[in-house]
C-alpha positions in Angstrom: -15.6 5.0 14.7 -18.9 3.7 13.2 -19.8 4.0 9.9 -22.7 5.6 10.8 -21.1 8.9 12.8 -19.7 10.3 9.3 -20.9 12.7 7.4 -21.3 12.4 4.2 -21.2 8.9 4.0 -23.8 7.0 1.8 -24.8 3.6 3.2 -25.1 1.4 0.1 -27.1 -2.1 0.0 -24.5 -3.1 -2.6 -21.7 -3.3 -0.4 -23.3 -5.2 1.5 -22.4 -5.8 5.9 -18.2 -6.0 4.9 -17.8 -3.7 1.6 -16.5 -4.8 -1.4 -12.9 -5.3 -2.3 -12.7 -4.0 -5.9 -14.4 -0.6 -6.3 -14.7 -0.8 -9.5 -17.8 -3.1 -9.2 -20.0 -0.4 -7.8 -22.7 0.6 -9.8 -22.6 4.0 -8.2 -18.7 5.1 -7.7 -19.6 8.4 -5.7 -17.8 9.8 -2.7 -20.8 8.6 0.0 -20.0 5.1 -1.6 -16.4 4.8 -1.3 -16.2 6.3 2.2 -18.9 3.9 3.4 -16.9 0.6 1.8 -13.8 2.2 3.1 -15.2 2.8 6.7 -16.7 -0.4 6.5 -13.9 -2.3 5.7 -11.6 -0.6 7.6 -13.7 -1.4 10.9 -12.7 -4.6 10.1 -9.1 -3.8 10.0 -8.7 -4.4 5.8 -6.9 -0.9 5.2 -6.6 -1.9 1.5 -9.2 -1.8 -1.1 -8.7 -1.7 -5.0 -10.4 0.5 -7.4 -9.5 -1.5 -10.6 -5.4 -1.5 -10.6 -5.3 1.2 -8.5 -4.7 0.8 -4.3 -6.4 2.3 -1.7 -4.9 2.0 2.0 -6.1 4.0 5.0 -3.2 4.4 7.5 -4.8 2.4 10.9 -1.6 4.3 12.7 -0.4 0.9 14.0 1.2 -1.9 12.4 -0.9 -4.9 11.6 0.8 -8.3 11.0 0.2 -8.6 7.3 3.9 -7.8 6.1 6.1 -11.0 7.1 7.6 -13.4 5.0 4.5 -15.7 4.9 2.7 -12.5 2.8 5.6 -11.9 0.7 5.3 -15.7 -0.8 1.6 -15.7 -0.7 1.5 -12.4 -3.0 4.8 -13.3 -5.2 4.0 -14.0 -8.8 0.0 -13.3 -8.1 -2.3 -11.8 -10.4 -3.8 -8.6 -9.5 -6.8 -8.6 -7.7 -6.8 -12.3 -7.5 -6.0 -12.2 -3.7 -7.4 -9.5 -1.1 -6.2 -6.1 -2.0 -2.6 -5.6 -0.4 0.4 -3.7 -0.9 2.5 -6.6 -2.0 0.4 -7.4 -4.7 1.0 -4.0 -6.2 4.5 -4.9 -5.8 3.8 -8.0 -7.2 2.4 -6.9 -10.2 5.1 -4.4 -10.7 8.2 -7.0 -10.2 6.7 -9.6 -12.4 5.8 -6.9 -15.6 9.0 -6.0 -14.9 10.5 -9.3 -15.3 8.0 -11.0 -17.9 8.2 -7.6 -20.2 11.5 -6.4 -19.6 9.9 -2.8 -19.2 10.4 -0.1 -16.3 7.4 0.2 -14.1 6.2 3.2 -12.0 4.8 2.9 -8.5 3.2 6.2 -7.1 2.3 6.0 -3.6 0.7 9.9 -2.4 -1.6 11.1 0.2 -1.4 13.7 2.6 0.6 14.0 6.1 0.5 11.8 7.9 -1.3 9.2 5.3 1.2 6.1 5.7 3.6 7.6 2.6 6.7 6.5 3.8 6.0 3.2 5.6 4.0 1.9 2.8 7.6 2.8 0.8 9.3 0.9 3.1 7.5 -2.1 2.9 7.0 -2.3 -0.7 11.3 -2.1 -1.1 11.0 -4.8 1.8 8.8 -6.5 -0.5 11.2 -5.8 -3.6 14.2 -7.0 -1.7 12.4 -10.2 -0.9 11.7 -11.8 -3.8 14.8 -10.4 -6.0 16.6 -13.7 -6.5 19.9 -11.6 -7.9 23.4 -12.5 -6.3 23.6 -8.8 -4.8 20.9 -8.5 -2.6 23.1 -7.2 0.3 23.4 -4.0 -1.7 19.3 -3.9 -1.5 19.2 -4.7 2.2 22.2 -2.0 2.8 19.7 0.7 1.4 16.8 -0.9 3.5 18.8 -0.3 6.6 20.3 3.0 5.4 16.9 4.3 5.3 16.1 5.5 8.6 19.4 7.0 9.2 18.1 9.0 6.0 15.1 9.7 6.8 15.9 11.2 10.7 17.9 14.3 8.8 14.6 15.6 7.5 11.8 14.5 9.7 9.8 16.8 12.7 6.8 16.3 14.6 3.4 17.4 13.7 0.0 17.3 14.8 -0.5 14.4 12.9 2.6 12.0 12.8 5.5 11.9 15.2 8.3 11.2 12.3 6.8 13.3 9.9 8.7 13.6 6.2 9.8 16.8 5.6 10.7 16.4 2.1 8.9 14.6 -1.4 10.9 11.3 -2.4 11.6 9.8 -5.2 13.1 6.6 -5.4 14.8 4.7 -8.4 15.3 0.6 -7.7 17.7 -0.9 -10.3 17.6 -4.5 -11.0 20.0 -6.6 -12.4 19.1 -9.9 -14.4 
């Protein structure tokens, strides 16, 4: 869909042909705005976008090649916001406060049906279980495979996703030095 068949939207000579990564840079942070650099960015299949520390992902409803291995390492130990917006950084950030601070950290991930909930859950313990170094991994990768038998006791169709969660998660991950 073109930028240009939404309502609502606000074309913005700021963001210039491709958007802008960081929202937080936009002089005017107003609805129109951020569904222009979102639409824009997403026609150019980046789903994520920052505004500040916070992550923005629109669900493209198909899985892109940006969550192997070869992201993992390139996201490990990074700064946020010092590589393209991305899931793993979030993760990133969260694992290495974690570790540097010796402090709990909170990821919320929320949208509405059908918004990418659960697999961007997936992929950020995927994430987690990749670049914990501890000696009992295979406890984290038994829970990462676990997961979809889980998951098929509360999930239905709906209009929107064919797997659809029928129930809020939470999720504790416990690390061991």
């Amino acid at each position: 869909m073109a930028p240009t068949d939404i309502e609502g939207m606000e074309k913005s000579e700021e963001l210039g042909e491709d958007g802008v990564e960081d929202m937080i840079v936009l002089n005017d942070l107003k609805e129109g705005s951020i569904l222009w650099n979102l639409c824009l960015r997403y026609n150019q299949q980046m789903i994520y976008t920052y505004t500040g520390s916070i992550l923005v992902a629109v669900n493209p409803y198909t899985m892109f090649d940006i969550y192997g291995l070869n992201m993992v390492k390139k996201y490990e130990g990074q700064v946020l916001g010092t590589l393209p917006p991305h899931l793993f950084a979030i993760g990133s950030s969260a694992y290495g406060k974690m570790i540097k601070d010796n402090q709990n950290q909170v990821i919320v991930i929320s949208g509405e049906s059908g918004a990418g909930k659960t697999e961007s859950t997936k992929l950020l313990m995927q994430y987690l279980a990749a670049v914990n170094r501890a000696r009992n991994n295979i406890v984290t990768e038994q829970i990462l495979e676990a997961t979809p038998l889980l998951e098929a006791f509360g999930n239905a169709k709906t209009i929107r996703n064919d797997n659809s969660s029928r129930f809020g998660k939470y999720v504790e991950v416990y690390f061991k030095k």
